[in-house]
C-alpha positions in Angstrom: 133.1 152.5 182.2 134.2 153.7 178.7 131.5 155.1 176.8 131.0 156.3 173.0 127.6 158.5 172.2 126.4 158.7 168.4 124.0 161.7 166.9 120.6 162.0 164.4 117.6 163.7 164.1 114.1 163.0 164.2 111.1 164.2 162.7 107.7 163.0 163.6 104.1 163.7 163.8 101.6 162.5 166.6 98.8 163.6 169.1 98.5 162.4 172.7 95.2 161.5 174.8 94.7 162.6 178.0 94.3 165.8 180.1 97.8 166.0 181.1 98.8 166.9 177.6 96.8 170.2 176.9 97.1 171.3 173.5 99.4 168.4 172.1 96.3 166.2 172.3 96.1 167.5 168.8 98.0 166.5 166.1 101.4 168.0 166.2 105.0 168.1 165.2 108.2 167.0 167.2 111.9 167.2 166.1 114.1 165.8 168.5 118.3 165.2 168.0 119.0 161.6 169.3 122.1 160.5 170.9 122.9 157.1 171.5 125.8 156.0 173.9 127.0 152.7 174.3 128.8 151.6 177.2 131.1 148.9 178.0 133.8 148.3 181.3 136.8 147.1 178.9 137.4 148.2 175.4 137.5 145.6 172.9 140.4 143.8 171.0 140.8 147.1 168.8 140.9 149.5 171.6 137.2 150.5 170.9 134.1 151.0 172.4 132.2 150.0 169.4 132.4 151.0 165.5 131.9 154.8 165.8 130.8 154.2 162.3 128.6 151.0 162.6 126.8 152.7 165.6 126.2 155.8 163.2 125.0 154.4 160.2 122.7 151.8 162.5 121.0 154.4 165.0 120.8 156.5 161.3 118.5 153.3 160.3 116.8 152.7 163.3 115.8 156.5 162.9 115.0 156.1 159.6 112.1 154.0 160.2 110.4 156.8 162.0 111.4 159.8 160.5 108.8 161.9 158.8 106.3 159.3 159.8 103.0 160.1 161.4 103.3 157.7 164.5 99.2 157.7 165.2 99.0 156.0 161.8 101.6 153.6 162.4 99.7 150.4 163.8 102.7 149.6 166.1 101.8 152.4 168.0 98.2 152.5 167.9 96.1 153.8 171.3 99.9 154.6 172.9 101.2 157.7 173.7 104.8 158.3 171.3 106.1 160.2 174.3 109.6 161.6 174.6 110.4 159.2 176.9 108.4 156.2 175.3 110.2 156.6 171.9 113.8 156.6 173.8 112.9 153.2 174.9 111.5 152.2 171.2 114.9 153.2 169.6 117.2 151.8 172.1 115.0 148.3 172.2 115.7 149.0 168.2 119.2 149.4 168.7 119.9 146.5 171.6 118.3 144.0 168.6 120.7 145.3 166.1 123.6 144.8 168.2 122.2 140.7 169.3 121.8 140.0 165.2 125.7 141.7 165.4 124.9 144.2 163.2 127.5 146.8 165.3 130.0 144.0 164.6 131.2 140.8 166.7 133.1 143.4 169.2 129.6 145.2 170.1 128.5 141.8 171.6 130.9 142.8 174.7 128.7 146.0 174.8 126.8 145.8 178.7 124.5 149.2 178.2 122.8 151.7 175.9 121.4 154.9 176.6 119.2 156.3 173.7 118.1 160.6 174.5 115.9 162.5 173.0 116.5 166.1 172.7 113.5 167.7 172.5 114.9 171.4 172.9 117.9 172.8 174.4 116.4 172.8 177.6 114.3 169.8 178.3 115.3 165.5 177.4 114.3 162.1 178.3 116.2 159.2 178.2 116.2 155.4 178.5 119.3 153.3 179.4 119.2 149.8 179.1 121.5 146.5 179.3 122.5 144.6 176.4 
């Protein structure tokens, strides 16, 4: 499986309800680097995973629309805990829609996975890898 993995950052604001969170119940910050790697078993016509630069400047807009955004007042996301893990999924969903509308270019549609992560220091991550 050849693989190619693309980097931003995110910036956010949200609380969480429930017990299990302690303190972050509150309203809080979060700043995670994203990485997302796409995957595929042959490499395309071009020798290439994907655009290196398409994938950038796409998970760069896909980010975009959450950056510096207060998620509890987003109504996408109202009552529903922005988790680490629950975000991966939203920007890789994100991503996997950009690459049907062939956004990532006609050679992304032999893309088979994604895997979006979430960096939320340098010692703890979640994840979510999906088909395409």
């Amino acid at each position: 499986m050849f693989s190619i993995t693309v980097r931003d950052h995110l910036m956010i604001a949200h609380s969480f309800h429930g017990e299990v969170f302690g303190p972050a119940q509150r309203l809080h910050g979060a700043t995670f680097l994203v990485d997302a790697t796409f995957r595929r078993a042959e490499l395309d016509a071009d020798n290439i995973v994907v655009d290196i630069g398409l994938a950038t400047q796409q998970l760069n807009a896909v980010v975009g629309e959450l950056n510096y955004r207060n998620l509890d007042e987003d109504p996408a996301f109202a009552g529903i805990n922005t988790s680490t893990e629950f975000l991966a999924k939203v920007i890789a969903d994100r991503l996997a829609d950009r690459v049907a509308a062939g956004e990532l270019g006609e050679g992304a549609r032999g893309l088979s996975a994604l895997t979006v992560t979430l960096h939320e220091s340098h010692i703890a991550w979640a994840s979510y890898e999906r088909d395409l």
